[in-house]
FIZAZA-865902 format. One record per atom (N, C-alpha, C): residue number from 1; residue in three letters; x, y, z. Coordinates in steps of 0.05 Angstrom, whole numbers, m for minus. Layout:
<nodes>
+-----+-----+--------+--------+--------+
!   n ! res !      X !      Y !      Z !
+-----+-----+--------+--------+--------+
! NUM ! Ala !      X !      Y !      Z !
...
+-----+-----+--------+--------+--------+
</nodes>
This chain:
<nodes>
+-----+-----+--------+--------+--------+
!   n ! res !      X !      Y !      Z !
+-----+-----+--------+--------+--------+
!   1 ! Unk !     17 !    m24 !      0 !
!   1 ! Unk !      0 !      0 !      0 !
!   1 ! Unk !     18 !     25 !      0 !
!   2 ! Unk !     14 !     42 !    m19 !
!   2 ! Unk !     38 !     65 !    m23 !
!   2 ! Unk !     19 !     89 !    m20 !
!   3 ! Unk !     23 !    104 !      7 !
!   3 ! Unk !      6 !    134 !      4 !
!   3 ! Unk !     24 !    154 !      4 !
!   4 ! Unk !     39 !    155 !     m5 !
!   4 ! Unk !     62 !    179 !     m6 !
!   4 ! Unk !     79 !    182 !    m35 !
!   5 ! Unk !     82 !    208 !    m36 !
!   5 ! Unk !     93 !    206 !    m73 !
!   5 ! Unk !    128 !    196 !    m65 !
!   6 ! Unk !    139 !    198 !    m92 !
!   6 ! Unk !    163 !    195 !    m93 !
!   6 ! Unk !    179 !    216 !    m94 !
!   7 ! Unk !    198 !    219 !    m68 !
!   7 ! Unk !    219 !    254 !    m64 !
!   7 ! Unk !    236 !    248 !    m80 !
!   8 ! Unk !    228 !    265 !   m109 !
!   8 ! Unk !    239 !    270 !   m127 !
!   8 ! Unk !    243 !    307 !   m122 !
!   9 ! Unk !    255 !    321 !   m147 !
!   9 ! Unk !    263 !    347 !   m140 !
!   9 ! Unk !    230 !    369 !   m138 !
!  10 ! Unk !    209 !    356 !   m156 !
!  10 ! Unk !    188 !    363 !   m156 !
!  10 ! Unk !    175 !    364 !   m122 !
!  11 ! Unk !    174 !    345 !   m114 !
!  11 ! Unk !    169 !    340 !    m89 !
!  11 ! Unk !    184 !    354 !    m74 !
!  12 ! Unk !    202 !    370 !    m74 !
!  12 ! Unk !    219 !    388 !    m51 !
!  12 ! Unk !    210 !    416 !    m60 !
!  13 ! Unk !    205 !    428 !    m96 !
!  13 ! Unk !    195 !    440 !    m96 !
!  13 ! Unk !    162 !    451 !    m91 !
!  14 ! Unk !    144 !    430 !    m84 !
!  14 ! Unk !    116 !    434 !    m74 !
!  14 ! Unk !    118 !    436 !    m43 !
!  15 ! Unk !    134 !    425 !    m36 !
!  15 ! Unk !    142 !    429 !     m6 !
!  15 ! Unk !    148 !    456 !      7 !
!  16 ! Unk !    167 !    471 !     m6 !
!  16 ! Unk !    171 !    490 !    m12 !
!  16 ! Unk !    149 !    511 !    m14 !
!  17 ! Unk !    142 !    512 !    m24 !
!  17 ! Unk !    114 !    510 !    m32 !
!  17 ! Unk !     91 !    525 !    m26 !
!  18 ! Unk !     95 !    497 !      2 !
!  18 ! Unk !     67 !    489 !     16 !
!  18 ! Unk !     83 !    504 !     44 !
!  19 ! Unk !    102 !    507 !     51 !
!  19 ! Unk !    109 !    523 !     79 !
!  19 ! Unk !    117 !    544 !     67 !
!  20 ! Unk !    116 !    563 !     41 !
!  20 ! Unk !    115 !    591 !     44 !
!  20 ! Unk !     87 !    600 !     34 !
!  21 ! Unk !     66 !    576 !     30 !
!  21 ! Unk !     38 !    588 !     33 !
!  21 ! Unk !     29 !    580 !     65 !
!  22 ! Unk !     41 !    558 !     70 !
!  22 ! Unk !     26 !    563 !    105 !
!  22 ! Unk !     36 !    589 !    118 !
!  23 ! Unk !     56 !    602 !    115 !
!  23 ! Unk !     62 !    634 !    135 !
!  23 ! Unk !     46 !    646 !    119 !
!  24 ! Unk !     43 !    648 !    105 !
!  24 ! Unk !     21 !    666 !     85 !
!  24 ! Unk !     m9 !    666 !     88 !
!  25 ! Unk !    m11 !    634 !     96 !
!  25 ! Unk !    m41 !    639 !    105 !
!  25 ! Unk !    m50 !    645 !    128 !
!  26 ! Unk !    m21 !    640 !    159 !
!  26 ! Unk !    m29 !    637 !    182 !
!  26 ! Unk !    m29 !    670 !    194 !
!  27 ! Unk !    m11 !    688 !    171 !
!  27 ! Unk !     m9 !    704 !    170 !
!  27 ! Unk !    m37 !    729 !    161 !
!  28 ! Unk !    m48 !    716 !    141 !
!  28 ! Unk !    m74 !    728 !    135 !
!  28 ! Unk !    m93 !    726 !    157 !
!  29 ! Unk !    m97 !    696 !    167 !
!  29 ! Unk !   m115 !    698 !    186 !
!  29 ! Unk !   m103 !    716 !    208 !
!  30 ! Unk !    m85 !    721 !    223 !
!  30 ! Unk !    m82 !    724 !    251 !
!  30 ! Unk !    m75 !    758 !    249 !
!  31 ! Unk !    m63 !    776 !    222 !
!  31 ! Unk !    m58 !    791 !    225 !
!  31 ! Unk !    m70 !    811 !    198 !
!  32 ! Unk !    m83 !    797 !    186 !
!  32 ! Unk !    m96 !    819 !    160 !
!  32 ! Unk !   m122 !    809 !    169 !
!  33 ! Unk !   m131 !    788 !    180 !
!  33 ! Unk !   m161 !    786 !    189 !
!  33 ! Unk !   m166 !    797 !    221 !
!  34 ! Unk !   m143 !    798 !    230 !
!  34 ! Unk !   m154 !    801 !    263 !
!  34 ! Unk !   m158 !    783 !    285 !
!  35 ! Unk !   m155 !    769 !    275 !
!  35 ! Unk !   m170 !    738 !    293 !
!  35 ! Unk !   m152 !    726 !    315 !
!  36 ! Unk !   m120 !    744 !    312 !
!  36 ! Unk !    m98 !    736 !    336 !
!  36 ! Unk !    m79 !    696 !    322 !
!  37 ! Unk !    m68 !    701 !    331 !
!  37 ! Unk !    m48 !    682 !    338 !
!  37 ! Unk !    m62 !    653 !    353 !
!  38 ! Unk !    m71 !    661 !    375 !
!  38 ! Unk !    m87 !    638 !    383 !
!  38 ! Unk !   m106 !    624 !    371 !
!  39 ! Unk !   m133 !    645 !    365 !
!  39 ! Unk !   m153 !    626 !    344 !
!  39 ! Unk !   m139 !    616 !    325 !
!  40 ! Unk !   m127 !    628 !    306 !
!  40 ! Unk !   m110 !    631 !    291 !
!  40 ! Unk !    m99 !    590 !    284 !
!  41 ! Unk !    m84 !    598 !    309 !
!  41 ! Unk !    m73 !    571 !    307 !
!  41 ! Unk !    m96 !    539 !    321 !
!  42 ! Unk !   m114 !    552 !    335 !
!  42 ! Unk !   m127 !    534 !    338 !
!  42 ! Unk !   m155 !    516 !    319 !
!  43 ! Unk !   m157 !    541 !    293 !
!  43 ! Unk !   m160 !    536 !    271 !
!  43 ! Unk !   m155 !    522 !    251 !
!  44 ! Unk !   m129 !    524 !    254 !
!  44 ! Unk !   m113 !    512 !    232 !
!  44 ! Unk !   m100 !    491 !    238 !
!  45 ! Unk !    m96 !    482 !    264 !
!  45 ! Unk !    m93 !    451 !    279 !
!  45 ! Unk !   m110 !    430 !    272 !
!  46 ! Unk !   m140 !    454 !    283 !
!  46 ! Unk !   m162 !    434 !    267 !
!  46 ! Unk !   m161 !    420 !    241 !
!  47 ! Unk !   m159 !    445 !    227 !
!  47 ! Unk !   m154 !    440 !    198 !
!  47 ! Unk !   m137 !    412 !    189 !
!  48 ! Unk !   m120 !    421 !    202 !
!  48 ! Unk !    m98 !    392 !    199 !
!  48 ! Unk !   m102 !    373 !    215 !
!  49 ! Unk !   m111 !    372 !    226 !
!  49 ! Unk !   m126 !    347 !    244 !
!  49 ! Unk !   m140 !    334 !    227 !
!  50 ! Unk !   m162 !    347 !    214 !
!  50 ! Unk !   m175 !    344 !    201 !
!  50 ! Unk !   m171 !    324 !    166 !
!  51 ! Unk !   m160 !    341 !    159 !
!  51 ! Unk !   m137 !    330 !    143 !
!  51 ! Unk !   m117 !    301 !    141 !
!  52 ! Unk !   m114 !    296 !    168 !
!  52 ! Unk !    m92 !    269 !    174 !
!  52 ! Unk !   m102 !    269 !    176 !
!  53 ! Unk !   m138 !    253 !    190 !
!  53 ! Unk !   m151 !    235 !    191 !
!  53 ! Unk !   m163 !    220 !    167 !
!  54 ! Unk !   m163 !    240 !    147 !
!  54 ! Unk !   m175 !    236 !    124 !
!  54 ! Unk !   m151 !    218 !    108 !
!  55 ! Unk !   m128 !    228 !    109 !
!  55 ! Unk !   m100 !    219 !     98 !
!  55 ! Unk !   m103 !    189 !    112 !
!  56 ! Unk !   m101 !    185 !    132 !
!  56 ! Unk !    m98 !    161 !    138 !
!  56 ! Unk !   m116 !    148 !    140 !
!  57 ! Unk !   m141 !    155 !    139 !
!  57 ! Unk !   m173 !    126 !    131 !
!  57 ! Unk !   m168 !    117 !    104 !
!  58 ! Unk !   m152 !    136 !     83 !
!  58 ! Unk !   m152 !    135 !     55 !
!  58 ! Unk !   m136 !     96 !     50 !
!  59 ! Unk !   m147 !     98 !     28 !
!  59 ! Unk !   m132 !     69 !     24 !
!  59 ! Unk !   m110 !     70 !      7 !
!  60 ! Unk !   m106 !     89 !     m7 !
!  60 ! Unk !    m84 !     99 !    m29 !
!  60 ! Unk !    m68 !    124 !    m27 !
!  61 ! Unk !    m61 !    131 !    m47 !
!  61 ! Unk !    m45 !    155 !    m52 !
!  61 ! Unk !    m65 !    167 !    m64 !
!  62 ! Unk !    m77 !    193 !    m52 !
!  62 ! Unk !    m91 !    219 !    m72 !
!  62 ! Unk !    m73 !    231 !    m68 !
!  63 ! Unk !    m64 !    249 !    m95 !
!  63 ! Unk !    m35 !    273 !    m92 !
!  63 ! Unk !    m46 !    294 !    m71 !
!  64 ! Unk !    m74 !    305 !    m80 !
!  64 ! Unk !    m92 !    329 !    m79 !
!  64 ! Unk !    m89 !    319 !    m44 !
!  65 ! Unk !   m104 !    301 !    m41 !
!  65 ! Unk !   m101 !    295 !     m3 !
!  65 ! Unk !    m80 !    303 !      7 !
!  66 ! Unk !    m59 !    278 !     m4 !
!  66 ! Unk !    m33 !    287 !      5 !
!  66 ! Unk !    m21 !    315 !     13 !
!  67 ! Unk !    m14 !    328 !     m7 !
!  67 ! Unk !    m19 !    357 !    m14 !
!  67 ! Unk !    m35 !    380 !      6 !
!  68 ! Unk !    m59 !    377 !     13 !
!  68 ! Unk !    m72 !    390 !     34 !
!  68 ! Unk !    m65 !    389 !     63 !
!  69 ! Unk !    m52 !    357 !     72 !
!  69 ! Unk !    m44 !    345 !     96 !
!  69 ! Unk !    m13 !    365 !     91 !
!  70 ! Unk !     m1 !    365 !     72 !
!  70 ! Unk !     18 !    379 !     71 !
!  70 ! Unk !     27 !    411 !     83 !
!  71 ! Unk !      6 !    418 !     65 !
!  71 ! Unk !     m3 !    450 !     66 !
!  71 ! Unk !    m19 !    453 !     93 !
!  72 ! Unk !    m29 !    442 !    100 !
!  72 ! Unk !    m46 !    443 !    132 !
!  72 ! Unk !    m21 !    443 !    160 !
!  73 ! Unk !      3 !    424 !    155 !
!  73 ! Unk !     16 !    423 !    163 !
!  73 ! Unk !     29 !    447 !    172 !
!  74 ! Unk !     40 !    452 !    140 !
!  74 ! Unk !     64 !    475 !    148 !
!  74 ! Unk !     47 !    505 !    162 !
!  75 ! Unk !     15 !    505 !    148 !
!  75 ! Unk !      6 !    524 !    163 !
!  75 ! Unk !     m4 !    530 !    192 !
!  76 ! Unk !     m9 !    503 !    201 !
!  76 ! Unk !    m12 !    507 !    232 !
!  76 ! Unk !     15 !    498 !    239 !
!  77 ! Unk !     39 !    488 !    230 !
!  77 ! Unk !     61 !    505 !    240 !
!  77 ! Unk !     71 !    523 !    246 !
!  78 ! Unk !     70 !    540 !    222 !
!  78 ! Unk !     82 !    567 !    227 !
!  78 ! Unk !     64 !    574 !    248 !
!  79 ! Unk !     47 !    572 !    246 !
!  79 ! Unk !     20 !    599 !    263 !
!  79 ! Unk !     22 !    585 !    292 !
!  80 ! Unk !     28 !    559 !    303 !
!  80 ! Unk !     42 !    563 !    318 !
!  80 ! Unk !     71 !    575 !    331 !
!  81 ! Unk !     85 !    572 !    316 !
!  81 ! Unk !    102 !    587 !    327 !
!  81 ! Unk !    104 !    606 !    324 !
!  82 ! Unk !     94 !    628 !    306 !
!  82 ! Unk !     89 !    658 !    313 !
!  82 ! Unk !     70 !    661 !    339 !
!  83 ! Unk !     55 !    643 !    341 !
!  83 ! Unk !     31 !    643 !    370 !
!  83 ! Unk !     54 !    643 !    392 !
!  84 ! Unk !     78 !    631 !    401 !
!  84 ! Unk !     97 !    623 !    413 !
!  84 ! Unk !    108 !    650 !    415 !
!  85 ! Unk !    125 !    657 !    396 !
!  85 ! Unk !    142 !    676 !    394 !
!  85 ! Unk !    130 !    702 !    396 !
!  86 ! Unk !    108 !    712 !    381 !
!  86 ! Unk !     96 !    737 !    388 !
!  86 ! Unk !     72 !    743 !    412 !
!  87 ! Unk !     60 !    730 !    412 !
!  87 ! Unk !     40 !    722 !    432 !
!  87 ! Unk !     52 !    723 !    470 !
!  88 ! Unk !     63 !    695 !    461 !
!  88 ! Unk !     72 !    688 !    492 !
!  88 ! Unk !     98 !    700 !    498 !
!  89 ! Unk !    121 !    708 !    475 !
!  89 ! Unk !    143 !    713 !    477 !
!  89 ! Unk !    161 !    700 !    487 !
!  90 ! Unk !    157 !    674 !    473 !
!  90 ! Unk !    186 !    661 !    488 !
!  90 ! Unk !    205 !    654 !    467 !
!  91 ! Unk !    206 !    676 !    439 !
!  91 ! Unk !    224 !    671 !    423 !
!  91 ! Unk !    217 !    649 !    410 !
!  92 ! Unk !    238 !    648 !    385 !
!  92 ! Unk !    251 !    614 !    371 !
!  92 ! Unk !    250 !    595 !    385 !
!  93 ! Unk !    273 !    600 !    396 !
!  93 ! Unk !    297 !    583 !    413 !
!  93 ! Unk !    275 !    572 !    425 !
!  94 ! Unk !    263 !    589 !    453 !
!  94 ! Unk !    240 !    572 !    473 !
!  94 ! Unk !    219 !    556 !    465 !
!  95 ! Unk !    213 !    568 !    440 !
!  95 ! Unk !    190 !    561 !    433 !
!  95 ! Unk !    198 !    528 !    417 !
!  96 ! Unk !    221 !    533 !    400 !
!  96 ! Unk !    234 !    508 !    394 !
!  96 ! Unk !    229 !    489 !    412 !
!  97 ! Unk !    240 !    499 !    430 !
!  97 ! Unk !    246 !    474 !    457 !
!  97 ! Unk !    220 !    460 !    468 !
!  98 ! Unk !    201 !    472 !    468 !
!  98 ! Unk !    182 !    479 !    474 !
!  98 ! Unk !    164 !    447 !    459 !
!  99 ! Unk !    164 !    453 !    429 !
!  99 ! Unk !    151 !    430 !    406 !
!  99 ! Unk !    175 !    411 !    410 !
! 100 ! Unk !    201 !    411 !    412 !
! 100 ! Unk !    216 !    389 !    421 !
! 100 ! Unk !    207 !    370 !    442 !
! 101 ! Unk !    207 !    382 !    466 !
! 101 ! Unk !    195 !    370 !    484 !
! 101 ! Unk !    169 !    354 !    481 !
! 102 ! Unk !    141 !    370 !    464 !
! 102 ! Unk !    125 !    355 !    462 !
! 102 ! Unk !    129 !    331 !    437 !
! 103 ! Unk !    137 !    326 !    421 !
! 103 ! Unk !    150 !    316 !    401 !
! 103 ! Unk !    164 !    294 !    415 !
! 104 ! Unk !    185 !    299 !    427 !
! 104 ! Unk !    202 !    276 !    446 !
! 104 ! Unk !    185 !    260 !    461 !
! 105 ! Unk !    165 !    274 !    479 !
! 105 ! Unk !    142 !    260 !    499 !
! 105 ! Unk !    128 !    240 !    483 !
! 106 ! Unk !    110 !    253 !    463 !
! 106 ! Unk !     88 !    239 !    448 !
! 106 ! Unk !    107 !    219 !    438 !
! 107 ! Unk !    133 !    215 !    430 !
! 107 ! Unk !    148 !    190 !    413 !
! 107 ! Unk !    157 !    165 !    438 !
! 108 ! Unk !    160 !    182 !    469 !
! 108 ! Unk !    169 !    166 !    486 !
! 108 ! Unk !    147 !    146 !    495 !
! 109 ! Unk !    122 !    161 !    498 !
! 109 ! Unk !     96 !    149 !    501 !
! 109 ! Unk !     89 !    132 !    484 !
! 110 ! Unk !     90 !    130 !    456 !
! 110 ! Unk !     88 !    118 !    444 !
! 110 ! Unk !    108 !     92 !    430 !
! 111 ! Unk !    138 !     90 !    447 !
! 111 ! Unk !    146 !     74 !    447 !
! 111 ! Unk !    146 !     49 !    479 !
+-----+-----+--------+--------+--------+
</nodes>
């Protein structure tokens, strides 16, 4: 069962992509719409929540799926960590440490 394309150079350029449209969109919402950093990102979590669930009930490869789980990604990424860094102020660096930690936990738990 193959749900993932092949990282070819195409594939680094949609990637590419897809995380200078997620600051772009997390950016529209939180600071050309108003809506803050928080909704902001608790929006767009959904979104991608939303998204991997759908990615992984799937039985195949849709590019277009793929692609959205992609773009959902990088955008409630960024918009978290601008939520981090502007919001709460704990910088990069803290805020880095910060998704490390949960990242490290959720993999320890899960092993």
């Amino acid at each position: 069962m193959k749900k993932l394309p092949e990282v070819t150079l195409l594939f680094w350029i949609m990637k590419i992509a897809a995380t200078t449209l997620g600051e772009t969109a997390g950016d529209l919402l939180s600071m050309t719409l108003k809506v803050g950093y928080a909704v902001s990102s608790m929006l767009l979590v959904g979104v991608f929540l939303a998204t991997l669930v759908t990615q992984l009930a799937s039985k195949r490869y849709y590019p277009l799926l793929y692609w959205t789980v992609i773009l959902s990604t990088s955008t409630a990424g960024t918009t978290m960590s601008d939520y981090m860094d502007r919001t709460l102020g704990l910088g990069y660096a803290k805020g880095s440490l910060v998704l490390i930690t949960i990242l490290s936990s959720a993999n320890f738990i899960r092993c």
